[in-house]
N, C-alpha and C positions, 0 to 999 in steps of 0.2 A: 504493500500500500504506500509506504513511503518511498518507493523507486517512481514508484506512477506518478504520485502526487509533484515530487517535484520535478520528474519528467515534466510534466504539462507546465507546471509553472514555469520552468523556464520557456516553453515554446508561446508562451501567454506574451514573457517577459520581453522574448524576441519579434513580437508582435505576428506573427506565424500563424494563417487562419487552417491551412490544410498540414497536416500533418499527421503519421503515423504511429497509433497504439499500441497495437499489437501485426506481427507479419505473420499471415497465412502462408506458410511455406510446404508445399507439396514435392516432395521428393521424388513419389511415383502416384501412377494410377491403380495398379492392379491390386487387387483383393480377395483376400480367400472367404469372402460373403459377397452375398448379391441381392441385396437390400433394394424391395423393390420402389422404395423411394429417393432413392440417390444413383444421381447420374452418370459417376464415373467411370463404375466397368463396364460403359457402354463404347468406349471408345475401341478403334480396328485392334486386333491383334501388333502390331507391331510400336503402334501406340504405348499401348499397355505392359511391354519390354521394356521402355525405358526406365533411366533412374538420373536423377541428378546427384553431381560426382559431391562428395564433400564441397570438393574447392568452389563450387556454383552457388553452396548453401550458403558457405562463407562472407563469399561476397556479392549477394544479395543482402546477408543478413548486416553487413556491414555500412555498404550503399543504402540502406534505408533508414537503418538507426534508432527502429522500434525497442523498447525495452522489453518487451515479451515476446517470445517467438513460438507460435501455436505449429505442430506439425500435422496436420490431417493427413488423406491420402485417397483414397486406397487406404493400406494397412499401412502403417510405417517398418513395423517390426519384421517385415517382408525384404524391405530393404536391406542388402546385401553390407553395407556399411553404416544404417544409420549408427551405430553405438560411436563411431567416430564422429559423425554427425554431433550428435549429442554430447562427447564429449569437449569439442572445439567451441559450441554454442557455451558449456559451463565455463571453459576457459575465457570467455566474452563476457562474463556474468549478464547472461540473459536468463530472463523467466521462461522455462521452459516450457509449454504443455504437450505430450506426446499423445496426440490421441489414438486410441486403440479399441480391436471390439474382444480386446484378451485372449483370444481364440491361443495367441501365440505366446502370452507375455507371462506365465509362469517359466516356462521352458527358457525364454529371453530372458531373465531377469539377471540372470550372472553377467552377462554382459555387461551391466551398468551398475553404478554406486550411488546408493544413497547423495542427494546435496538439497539444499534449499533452494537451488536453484532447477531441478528438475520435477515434473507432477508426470505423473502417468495418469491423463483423462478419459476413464473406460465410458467408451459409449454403450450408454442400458436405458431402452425404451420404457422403463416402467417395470412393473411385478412381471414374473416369469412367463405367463401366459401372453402378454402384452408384447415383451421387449422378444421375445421368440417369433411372433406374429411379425414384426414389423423388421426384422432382420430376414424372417425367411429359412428359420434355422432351429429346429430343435432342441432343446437342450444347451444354446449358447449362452442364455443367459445362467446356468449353473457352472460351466464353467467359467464364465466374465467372475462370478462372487468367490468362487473359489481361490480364481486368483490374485482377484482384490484381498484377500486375507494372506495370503502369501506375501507382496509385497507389503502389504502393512507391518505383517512382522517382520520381514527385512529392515526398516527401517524406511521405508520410500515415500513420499507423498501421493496421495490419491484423492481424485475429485472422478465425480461423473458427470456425463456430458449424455442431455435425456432432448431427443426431439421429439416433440406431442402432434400427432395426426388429427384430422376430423375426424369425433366416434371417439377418444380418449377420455374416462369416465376418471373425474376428479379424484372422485372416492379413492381410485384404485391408485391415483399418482400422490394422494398424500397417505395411503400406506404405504406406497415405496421410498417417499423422503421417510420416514419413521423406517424402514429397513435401510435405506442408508447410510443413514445417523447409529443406528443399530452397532453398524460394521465398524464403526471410527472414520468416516470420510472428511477429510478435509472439509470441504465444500460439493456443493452440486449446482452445476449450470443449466438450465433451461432456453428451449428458443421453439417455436412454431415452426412445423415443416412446411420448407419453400419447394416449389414449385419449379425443380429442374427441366427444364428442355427435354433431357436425356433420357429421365426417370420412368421407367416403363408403367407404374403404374402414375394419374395425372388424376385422379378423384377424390383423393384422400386427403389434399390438402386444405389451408383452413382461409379462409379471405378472414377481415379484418372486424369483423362484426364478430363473429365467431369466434376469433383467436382471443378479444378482450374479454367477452363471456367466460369462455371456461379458463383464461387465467385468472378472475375476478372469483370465479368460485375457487381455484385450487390454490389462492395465495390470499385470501382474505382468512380472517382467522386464523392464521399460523400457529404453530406453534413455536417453541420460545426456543429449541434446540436445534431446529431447524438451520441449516449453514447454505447460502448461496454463495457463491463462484462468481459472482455479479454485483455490477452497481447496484445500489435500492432503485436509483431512478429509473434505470432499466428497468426492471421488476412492476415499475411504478405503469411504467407505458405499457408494460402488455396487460396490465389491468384495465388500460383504460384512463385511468388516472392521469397522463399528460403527453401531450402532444411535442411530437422533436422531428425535423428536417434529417433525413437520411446522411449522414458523413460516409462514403464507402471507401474514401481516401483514407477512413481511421484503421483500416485490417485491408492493408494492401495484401495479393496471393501474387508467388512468383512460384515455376511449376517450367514443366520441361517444355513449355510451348515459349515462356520467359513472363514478363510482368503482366497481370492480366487485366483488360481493360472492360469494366470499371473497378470489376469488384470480386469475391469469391464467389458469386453465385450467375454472376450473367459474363458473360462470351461475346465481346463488341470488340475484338484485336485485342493485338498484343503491344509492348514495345519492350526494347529493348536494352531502357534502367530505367529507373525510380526517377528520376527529374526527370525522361522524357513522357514518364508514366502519368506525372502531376501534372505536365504543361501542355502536354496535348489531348488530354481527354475532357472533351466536353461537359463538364460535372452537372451541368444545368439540366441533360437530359436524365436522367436520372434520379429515384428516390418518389415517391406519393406524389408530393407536389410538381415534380415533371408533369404529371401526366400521359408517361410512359407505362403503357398496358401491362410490360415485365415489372413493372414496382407494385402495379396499383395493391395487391395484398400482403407486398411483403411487411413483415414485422423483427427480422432475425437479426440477431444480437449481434453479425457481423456488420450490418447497417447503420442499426441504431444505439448500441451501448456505447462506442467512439463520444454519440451524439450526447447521451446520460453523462459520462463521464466529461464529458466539454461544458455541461450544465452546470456541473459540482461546481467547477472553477471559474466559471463567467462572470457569478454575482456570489454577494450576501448572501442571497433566499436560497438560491441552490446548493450552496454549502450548508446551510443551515437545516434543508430539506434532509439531503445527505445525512448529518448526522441524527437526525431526529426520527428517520427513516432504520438506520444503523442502531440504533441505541433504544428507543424508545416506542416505537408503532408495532403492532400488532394486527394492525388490520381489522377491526371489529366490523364487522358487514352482517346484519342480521339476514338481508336478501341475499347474500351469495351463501349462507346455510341451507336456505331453500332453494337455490341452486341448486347444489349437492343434492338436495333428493328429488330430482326430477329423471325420469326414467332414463336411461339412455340407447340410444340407436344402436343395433349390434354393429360392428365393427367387423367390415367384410375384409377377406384375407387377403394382403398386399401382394398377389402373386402374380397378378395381369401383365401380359406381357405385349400385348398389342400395343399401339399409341394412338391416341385419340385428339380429331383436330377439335374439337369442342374447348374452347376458351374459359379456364376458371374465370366464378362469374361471382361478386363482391353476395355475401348473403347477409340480407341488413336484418339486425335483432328489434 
């Protein structure tokens, strides 16, 4: 918190309106799951061979100068050298997050050592019937927990990282923060599934009427042990609670195609560094208020937590929200109780593999 904090304040100080949070750094595409709402392993075969060499990581991770560096993928622990990866990143004193869907990271874990500068962020959709559903894969999420307790007793840091579909029944996503607070988790990050191009299934996503609802139910009334991986104000927006301009410049992705333009989630070119990443893309089109069809429901925290976090430190009020949000709210919501007991829609199984031209279409509450 204090690397971030005064990360920003100096980019405040150097009057600096764009600037980068955290680096989405993609090593590879391929993965030993095929999650039918994410769009990566859709790419050709020769594609999906690739990897980027250390020395790429390096200096992308250098050329941009984010203090946290998030590795998605694909799998990362598929990668043939990340542990080098990783270990040249702690030599840099970046925050590291390794996202993973665990499949492989008990087996990995001698590879790497213990440091406060490394999180291993297992992606888990939810209780076990859920996060099995939405991965595609039986039995994945018993081994994601098993070897979240593995690494715990190593010594490692652990967070998870949970994306909520349309049909995701509150009830069942605040028994799973209560299991993974259970386990000792660090924290737990949250975000609404976006609506990949790639993503074979295209139904299950959530437009933006929807996404505030069932985060209004599943983050009102919290409980008090409860640890998020996140701004509060973040948290704040997908409630509903406040309205923020998409920053996609905050969680730059660079990836074996090089800098991607605009953001981690949409595909408008590439370039070829980090200043010509910021100076030639048209930021305007871009985010809710473009008025660009690709934004109109996004909600996902590589968009808009940049924007939360830009918030804390802009004014008074938003640092003040900040800590009174951190310290003191609870969220007392007597209508999002009654939320929670409204029936819910069964949740049909993400295995569709067709693609459909049909346009997600905004569903107003």
């Amino acid at each position: 918190m204090w690397t971030v904090s005064s990360y920003v304040l100096r980019q405040k100080l150097a009057g600096r309106k764009q600037y980068p949070l955290v680096l989405m750094l993609e090593p590879l595409f391929r993965c030993n799951l095929a999650c039918a709402g994410c769009g990566k392993i859709q790419y050709p075969a020769h594609i999906l061979k690739k990897d980027l060499s250390p020395e790429e990581c390096f200096r992308a991770v250098d050329e941009c100068g984010a203090p946290m560096v998030s590795i998605p993928g694909g799998e990362p622990l598929m990668h043939p050298q990340i542990a080098e990866i990783v270990e040249g990143l702690v030599t840099r004193k970046k925050y590291i997050y390794l996202c993973t869907n665990a499949l492989l990271l008990k087996e990995k874990l001698n590879l790497f050592k213990p440091s406060k500068y490394l999180t291993f962020s297992v992606h888990l959709d939810g209780q076990r019937e859920e996060h099995d559903l939405a991965v595609c894969r039986e039995g994945g999420y018993d081994i994601a927990v098993d070897a979240i307790k593995e690494a715990l007793s190593r010594g490692f840091r652990v967070t998870t990282n949970t994306t909520l579909f349309d049909g995701a029944d509150p009830k069942s996503v605040r028994a799973f923060f209560d299991d993974m607070m259970e386990l000792g988790l660090e924290g737990m990050m949250l975000s609404p599934g976006y609506s990949y191009d790639k993503a074979p299934d295209q139904k299950h996503f959530l437009g933006r009427a929807r996404t505030r609802r069932m985060f209004r139910a599943i983050l009102s009334n919290r409980k008090k042990n409860w640890r998020f991986n996140l701004s509060p104000l973040f948290l704040e927006f997908l409630m509903g609670k406040r309205t923020y301009p998409c920053t996609p410049w905050g969680m730059p992705t660079y990836n074996v195609f090089g800098w991607q333009k605009p953001c981690y989630l949409l595909q408008d070119g590439y370039a070829e560094t980090f200043a010509e990443l910021l100076s030639t893309t048209n930021w305007s089109n871009y985010g809710t208020e473009s008025g660009n069809p690709a934004c109109a429901n996004c909600m996902v925290h590589s968009g808009y937590e940049a924007s939360a976090v830009n918030a804390t430190f802009s004014s008074l009020e938003g640092f003040l929200a900040t800590v009174k949000a951190t310290l003191f709210d609870g969220y007392r919501d007597e209508e999002a109780l009654r939320l929670l007991d409204e029936p819910q829609a069964p949740v049909h199984p993400l295995v569709q593999i067709a693609t459909t031209s049909e346009p997600l279409q905004e569903t107003r509450v």
